[in-house]
N, C-alpha and C positions, 0 to 999 in steps of 0.2 A: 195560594189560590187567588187572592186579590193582585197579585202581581202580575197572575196570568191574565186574569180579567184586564187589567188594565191597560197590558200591554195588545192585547188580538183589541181593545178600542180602539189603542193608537193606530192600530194599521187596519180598523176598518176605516178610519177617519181620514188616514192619507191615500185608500186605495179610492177611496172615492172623489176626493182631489183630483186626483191623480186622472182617473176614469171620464168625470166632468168636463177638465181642462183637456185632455185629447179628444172627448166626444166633442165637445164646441170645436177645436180645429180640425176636425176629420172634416164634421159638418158644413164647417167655412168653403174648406176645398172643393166638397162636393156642389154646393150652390153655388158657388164662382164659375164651376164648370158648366153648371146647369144655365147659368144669366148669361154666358157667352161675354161676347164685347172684347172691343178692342185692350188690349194693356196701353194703360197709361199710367203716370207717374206717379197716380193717388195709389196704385195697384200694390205699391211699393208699402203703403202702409199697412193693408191688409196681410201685405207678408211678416211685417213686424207684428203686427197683432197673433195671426198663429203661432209664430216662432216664441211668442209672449209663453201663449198656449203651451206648447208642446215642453220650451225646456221650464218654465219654473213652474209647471205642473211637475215634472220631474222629482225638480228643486225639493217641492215642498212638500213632496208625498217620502222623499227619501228623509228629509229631517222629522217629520210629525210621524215616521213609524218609530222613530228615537225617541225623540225632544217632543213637547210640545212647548214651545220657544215662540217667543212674540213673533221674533223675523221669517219663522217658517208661514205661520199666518197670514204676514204681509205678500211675503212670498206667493202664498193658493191666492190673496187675493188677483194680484197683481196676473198670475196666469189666469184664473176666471174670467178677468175683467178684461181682459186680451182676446180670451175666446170670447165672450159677448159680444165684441166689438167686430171681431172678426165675422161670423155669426151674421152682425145685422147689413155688414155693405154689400151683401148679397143679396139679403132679403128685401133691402128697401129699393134694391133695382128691379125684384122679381116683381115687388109690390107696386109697384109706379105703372100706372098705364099710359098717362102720358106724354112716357118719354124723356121724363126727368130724369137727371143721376139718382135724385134716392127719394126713397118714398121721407116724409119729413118725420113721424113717429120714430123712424129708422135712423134718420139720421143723427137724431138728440143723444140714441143710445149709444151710436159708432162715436160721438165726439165726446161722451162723458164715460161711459163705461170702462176704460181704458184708462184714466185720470188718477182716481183713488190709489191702485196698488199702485201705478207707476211711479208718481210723484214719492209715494211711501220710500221706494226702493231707495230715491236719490237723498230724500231729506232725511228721511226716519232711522232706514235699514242701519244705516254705515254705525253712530253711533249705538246702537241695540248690540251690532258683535261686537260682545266684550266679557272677558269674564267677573269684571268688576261693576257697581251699580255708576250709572253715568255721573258727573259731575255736574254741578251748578250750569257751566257754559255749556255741558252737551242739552241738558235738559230745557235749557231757554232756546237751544237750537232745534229742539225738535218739537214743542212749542211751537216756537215758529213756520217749522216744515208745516203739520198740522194745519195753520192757521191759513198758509196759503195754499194748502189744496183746499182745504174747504172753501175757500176765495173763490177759483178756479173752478170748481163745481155751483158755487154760486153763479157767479156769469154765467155760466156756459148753459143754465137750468131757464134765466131771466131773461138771455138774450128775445130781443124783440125781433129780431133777423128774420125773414127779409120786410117785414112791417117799417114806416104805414108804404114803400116802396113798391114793394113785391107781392102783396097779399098778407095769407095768417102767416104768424111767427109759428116757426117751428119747435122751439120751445114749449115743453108744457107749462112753464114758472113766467112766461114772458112777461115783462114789466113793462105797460105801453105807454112811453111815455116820451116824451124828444128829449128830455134833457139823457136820458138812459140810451137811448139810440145815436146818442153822439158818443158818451161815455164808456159803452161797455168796452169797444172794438179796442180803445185805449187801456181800458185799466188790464186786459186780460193782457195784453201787451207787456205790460211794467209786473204784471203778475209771473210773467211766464222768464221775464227778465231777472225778477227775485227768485224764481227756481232755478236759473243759470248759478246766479251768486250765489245764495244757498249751499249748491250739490258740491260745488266748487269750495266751499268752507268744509263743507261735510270731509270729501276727498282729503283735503289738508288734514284734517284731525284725524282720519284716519292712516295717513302717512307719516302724520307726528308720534302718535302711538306707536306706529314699525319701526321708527327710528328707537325710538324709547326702550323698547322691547325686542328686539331682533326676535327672540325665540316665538314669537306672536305668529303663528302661519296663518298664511292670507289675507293679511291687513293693506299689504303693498299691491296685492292682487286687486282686492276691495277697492282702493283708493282710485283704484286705473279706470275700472268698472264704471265708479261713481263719478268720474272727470269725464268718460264719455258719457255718458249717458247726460249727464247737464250741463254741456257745449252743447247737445241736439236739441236746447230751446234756446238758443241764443238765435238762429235765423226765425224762430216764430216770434222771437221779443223784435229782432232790427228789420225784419226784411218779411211779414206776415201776408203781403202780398205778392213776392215776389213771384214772378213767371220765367226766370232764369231755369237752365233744366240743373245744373250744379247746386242751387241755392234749395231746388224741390226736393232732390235725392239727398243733400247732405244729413236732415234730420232722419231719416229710415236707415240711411245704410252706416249712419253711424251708430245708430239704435241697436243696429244688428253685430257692430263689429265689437260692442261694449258686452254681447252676452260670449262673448270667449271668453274674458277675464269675472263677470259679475257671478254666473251661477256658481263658477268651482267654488272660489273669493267664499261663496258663504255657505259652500257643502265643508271645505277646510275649516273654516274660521267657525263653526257652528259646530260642526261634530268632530272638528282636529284631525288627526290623521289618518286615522286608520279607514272611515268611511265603513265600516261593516261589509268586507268584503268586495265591495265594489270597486278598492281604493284603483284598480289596476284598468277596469273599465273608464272610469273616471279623467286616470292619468291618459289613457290612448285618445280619448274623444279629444281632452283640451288638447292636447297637443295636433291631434289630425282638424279642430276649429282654427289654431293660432297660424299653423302651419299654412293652413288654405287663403286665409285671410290675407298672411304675409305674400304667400303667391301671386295673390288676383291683386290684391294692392300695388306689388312690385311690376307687375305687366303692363297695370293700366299707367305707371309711373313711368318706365321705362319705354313706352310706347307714345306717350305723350314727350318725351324727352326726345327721342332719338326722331320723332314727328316731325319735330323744329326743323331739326340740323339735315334731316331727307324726306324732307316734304311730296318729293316727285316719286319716290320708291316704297311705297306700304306696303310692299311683299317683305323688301330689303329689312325694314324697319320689323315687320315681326319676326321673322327668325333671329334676326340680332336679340331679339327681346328673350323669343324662347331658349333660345342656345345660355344668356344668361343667367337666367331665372333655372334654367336644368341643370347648370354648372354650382347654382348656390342652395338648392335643394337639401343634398345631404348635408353637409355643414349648419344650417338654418333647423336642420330634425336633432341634432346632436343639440345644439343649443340650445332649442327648444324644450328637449326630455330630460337634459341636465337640472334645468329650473324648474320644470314640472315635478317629476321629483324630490326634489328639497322641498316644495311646495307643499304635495299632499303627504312626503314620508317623514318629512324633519329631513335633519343632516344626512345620517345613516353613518356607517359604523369607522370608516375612514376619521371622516371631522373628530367623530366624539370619540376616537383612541387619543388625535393630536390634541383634544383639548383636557382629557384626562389625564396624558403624560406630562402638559405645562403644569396643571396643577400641583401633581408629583415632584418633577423639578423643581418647583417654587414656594411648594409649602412650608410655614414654619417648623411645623413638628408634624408627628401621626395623628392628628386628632384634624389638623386644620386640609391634612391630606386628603381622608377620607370623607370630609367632609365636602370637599369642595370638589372630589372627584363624583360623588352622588351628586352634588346643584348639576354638574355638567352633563350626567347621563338623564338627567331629569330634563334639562332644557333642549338636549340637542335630539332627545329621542320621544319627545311631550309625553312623557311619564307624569302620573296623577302622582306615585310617592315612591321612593326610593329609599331602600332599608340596610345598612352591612349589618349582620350579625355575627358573634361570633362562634365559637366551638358550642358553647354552653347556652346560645341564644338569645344574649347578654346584644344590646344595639351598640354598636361603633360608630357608625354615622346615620343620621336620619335628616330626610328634605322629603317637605311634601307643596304640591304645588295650590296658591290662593285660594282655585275655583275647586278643590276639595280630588278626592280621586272614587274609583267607581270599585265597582265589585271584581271585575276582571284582573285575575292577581297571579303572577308565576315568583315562584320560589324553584333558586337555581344554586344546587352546591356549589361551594370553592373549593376545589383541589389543588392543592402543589406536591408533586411529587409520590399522588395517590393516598395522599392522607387530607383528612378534610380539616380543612382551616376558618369554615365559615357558610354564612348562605346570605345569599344576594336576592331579598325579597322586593320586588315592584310590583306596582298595580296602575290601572290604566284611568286616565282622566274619566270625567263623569260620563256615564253612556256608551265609552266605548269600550273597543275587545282589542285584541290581541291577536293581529294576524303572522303568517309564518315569515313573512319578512321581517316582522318588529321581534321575535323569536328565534329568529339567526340573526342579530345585529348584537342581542343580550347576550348567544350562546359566544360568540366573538368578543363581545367586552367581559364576559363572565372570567376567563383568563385574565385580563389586565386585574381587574379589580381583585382577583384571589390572590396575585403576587402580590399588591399594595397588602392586603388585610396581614399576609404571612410575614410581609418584613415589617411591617406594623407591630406585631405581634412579639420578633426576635426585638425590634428596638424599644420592644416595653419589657421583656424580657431584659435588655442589657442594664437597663434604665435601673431595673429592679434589683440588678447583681451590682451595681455599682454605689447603690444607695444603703445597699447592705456593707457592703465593704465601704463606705465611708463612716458608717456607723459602729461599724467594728474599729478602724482607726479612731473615730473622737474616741471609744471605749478603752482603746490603747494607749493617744493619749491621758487620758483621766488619769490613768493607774500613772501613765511616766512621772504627770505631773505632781500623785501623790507620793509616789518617792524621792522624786527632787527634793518635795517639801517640806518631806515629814523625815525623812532618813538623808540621803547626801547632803544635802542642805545644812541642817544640825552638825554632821556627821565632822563636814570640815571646819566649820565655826569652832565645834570644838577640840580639833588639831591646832587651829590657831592657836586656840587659848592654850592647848598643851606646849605647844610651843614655847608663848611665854613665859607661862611655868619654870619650863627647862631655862630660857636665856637666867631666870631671875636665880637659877641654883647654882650658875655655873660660878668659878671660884675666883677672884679676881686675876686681872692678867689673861684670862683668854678671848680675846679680844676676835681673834678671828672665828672662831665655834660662836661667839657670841651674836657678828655679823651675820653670819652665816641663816643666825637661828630669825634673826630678823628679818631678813629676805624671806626664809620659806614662809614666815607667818603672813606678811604681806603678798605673796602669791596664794597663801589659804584663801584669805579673805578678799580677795580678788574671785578667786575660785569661788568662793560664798558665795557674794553679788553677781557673778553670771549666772551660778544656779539659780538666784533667787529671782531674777530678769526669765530665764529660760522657763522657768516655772509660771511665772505672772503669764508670761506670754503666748506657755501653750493651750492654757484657756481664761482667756482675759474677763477677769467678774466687772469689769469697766464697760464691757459693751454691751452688758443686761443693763446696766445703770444710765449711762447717753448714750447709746445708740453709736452708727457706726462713726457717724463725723464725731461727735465728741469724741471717742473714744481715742478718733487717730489725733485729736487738736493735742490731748490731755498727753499721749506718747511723743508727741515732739518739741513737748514742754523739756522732755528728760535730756535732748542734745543740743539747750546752748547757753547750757555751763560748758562744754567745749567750746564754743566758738563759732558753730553752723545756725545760721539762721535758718530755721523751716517756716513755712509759712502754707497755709490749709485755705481751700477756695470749695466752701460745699452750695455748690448749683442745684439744689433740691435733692438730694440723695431722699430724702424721707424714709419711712419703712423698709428697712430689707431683711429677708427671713436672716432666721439666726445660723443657719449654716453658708447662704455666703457671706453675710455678714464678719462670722470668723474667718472664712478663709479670705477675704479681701483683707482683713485685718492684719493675718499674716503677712500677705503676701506685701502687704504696703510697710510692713514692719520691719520684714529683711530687706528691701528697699531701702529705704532709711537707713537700717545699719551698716550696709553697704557701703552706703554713701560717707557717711561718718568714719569709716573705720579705713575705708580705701582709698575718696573717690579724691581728696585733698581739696576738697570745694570749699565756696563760701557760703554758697545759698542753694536751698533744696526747694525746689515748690512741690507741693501735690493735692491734684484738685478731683473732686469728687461728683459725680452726677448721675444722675437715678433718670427715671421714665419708665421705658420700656427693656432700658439697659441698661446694668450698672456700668460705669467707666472709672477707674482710679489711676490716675498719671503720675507718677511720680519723676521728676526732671531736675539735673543739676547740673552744676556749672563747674564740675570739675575735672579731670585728667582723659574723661573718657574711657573705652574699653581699651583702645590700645591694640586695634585688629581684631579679628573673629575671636566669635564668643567662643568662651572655654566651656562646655560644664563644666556644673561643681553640685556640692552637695546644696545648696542655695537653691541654684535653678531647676535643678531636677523636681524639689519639693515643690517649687512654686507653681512649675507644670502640673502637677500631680493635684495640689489642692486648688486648681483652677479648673481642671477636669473633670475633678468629682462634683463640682457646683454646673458642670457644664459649661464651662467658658473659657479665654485664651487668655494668654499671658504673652507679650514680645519684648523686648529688646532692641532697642536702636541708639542711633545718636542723637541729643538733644539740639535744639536750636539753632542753626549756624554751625552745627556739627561738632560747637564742643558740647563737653557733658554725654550722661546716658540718660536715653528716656527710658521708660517701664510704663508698659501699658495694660492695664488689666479688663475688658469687658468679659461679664457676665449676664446673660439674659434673664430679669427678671420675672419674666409672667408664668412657664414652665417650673422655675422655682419656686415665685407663690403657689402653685400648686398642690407644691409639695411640701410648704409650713407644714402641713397637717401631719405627717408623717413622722417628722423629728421629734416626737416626744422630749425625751430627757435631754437628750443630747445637742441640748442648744449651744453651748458654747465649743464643743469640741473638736479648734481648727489650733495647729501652733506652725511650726513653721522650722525648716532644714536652718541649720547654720552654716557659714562658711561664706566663704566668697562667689558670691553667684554667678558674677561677672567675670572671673579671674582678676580680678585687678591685680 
């Protein structure tokens, strides 16, 4: 109930605006006509005063039935104060009996009533649209704005004009004094010259922000807005006397050319996109304002050009003009509604599929997909928050925008292939709704984002079958490694020893049975220490104890009592879970033995480095592959326990192309992830034997 109360306030408050601001210019009109009189160049102002009237009475009755927003405020004043003014250059002619341009009470009102909102619009407005609180340098800037209209109202209230010269001052505030009647004519000058500079800083910061923010609509509009409108006091600051007829009109008709870009600028940038239903109204008027403008601009431009060059033929010279200006028309309309557009809709559903599908292409995993396919449908279509959900209603991704979002909310299933995969919940920024064009751009992206959530979905799915079956392998290994340990292992130790036994029974003289018994015991226990290496190896209790670098240092301490020098370079590996952990352990393990056993090297290096990825290189300086790689039972494994940690394993030539290099990354940040998950099964990675390489 208070919501409704609150809301039929706001729109008796802007219907009366509203009401005011066109009654004062209806009124203007009719008394203009009633005073009669020739058009003169001043006439040109009173057209700017209604036009003040008419659009940001508009203006500000369409945001205060929303918002009640400081800049819509400024906004009714600024139309008010237009019609006041408008209002009195009639009245003070009707009033004047003798003859005068304006009666003098009339006149105070026409040169100040007009002041307050306008100056607001160029100093004030620009920084106020924002959805953020302004900043230290906006807030000494508008301070500032502030300071000099009240400056400018100040003068214009004390002026002594036309005293002790002319009779009374026309001013009710007049200040009679000479040193003031030398000063005023000046300070308002340099005053009017600081609202040049000013609107002109104002414009930049609001250009700097559109740069900032692309997805910011109507700040570039804004900026355009606020540059015309504060050039139109540069000839009152240089030339406030001037009787030029170019130097009279340039302040009004630039006045007027600055409200094509200014009203929309903060019907956009103040209520965003949608505009409650009018957005389509809206979009037609700017573009049939910009359109006329570029028109009458381009004829008088064209007409003065072609002036020069066929000075004796002004017939010749306007059809020339017309024929051009007819030829650039449509082309100028298309352009024109393309940026209009974008303006008051966003993107629309073109942009935000190609910026949805780089995301897709470029993401790291499912998480960073859907996430950043929501910032894109949130930016390119000013969505207040953006939701994936899944089957179960569980959120996938969530983005909500700074300035908060509103009540206006659509939830839109995901279907692939007629089964539901999800719902794509959004809601609309503060204030606004959701019109049927922002409701077919959703129902069109609703598609793309259903396939992301379903293959989202299968590759958490795979993700989850592969984490199982790697866990089933370490469980495999365990067991291998406890019959290594506990049975084969023993098993041939003590063949050996039977062995023995038998040589020590045999009778003298059998020398070759005796040989014979010696060898096979030496191949038992040969056979022993590989099982007892194969065992250690396939779940090394060395990498719970140093970690993965220690672990590999302390393994290539074991080959050189042969003769290979290894040598370990750890570039910060620091923590890594314990299932790539093992499986890079491996796979730098058969590496190694590889090398030892094949490569006829002298020096093996292998160097280790963490971040965001692990890398382990293993390089040597010996025979090489010897032509394309063979699989073998080696490689095969190494692939295998690289892909279950999600990473790659390659093969190349080392250095100058002798030796083989081995390359191993694995991505860490998906795998921390997934510490949590591996319970028991910390160490459980070992690794194929054989020649991986074929050497």
């Amino acid at each position: 109930m208070g919501g409704t109360t609150g809301e039929q306030g706001r729109r008796g408050v802007a219907a009366a605006v509203v009401v005011t601001a066109w009654g004062l210019a209806a009124a203007a009109g009719v008394l203009t006509g009633v005073a009669g009189g020739p058009w003169t160049t001043d006439r040109w102002y009173l057209v700017v005063d209604v036009a003040d009237a008419v659009v940001y009475g508009l203006v500000a009755g369409v945001v205060l039935s929303r918002r009640s927003h400081p800049v819509a405020w400024l906004v009714a004043l600024t139309a008010v104060g237009g019609g006041v003014a408008a209002v009195a250059a009639p009245l003070g002619e009707l009033a004047t009996p003798d003859g005068a341009r304006v009666a003098p009470s009339w006149a105070v009102l026409q040169n100040v009533a007009w002041v307050p909102g306008t100056l607001a619009l160029v100093l004030v407005v620009p920084y106020l649209v924002s959805a953020e609180r302004p900043g230290r340098a906006a807030r000494t800037a508008v301070l500032a704005g502030v300071g000099v209209t009240a400056a400018v109202v100040a003068v214009r209230l004390t002026d002594p004009w036309p005293w002790p010269d002319g009779g009374e001052p026309f001013a009710p505030l007049a200040v009679r004094h000479e040193a003031w009647v030398r000063l005023a004519d000046p300070t308002l000058r340099w005053l009017f010259a600081a609202v040049a500079v000013l609107g002109l800083l104002a414009a930049g910061h609001a250009a700097l922000r559109r740069r900032r923010n692309p997805a910011a609509r109507g700040l570039g509009w804004l900026a355009i807005g606020t540059a015309l409108i504060a050039v139109t006091f540069l000839p009152l600051a240089v030339r406030p006397d001037g009787t030029e007829r170019a130097v009279v009109l340039f302040t009004p008709l630039a006045h007027l050319a600055s409200q094509a870009f200014f009203p929309a600028a903060v019907l956009v940038a103040v209520l965003r996109q949608r505009l409650w239903g009018i957005d389509l109204a809206v979009s037609r008027t700017l573009v049939w304002s910009l359109l006329t403008g570029m028109l009458v601009g381009g004829y008088v431009l064209v007409v003065a050009v072609l002036g020069l060059a066929l000075p004796e033929d002004g017939t010749a010279v306007r059809v020339v003009a017309t024929a051009a200006l007819a030829a650039g028309t449509q082309p100028a309309r298309g352009w024109l509604q393309r940026r209009v557009d974008r303006l008051v809709h966003g993107e629309g559903t073109a942009p935000t599929l190609s910026r949805v599908g780089r995301h897709l292409g470029s993401a790291a995993n499912d998480e960073e997909a859907l996430t950043g396919m929501a910032a894109s449908l949130a930016g390119s279509l000013n969505l207040g928050s953006v939701r994936v959900l899944d089957v179960r209603g569980e959120p996938l991704a969530a983005v909500a925008d700074p300035s908060g979002h509103g009540t206006d909310g659509i939830e839109m299933p995901l279907m692939v292939r007629g089964r539901l995969v999800g719902t794509l919940s959004v809601t609309a920024r503060p204030g606004e709704r959701f019109d049927r064009r922002a409701r077919t751009s959703l129902e069109e992206v609703a598609q793309v984002v259903a396939t992301a959530v379903h293959l989202a979905a299968v590759t958490r799915a795979l993700r989850e079958s592969r984490d199982r079956l790697a866990a089933a392998r370490d469980d495999e290994r365990r067991a291998l490694r406890r019959e290594l340990h506990d049975r084969i292992g023993p098993a041939l130790a003590g063949i050996g020893l039977g062995l023995a036994a038998a040589r020590n029974l045999l009778p003298d003289g059998s020398d070759a049975a005796g040989a014979l018994l010696v060898r096979l015991r030496a191949e038992a226990e040969a056979c022993a220490e590989d099982v007892r290496v194969l065992a250690r190896d396939l779940v090394p209790p060395v990498l719970a104890e140093l970690g993965l670098a220690g672990a590999v240092k302390e393994l290539v301490m074991r080959y050189e009592a042969d003769g290979l020098a290894v040598t370990v370079r750890d570039d910060g590996v620091g923590d890594v879970p314990p299932r790539v952990a093992g499986a890079a352990y491996a796979i730098v393990a058969e590496a190694v033995r590889n090398v030892a056993r094949h490569a006829g090297a002298r020096t093996c290096a292998v160097e280790l480095a963490g971040g965001r990825m692990l890398t382990a290189v293993v390089e040597d300086d010996g025979c090489g592959m010897g032509g394309e790689l063979r699989p073998g039972v080696g490689t095969s494994s190494a692939r295998e326990r690289a892909e279950e940690v999600g990473g790659t394993v390659e093969w190349g030539p080392g250095a100058g192309g002798r030796g083989t290099r081995v390359v191993l990354r694995v991505p860490l940040r998906a795998a921390t992830k997934e510490r949590g998950n591996c319970h028991g099964h910390r160490h459980g990675h070992g690794h194929g034997h054989g020649s991986g390489a074929g050497r």
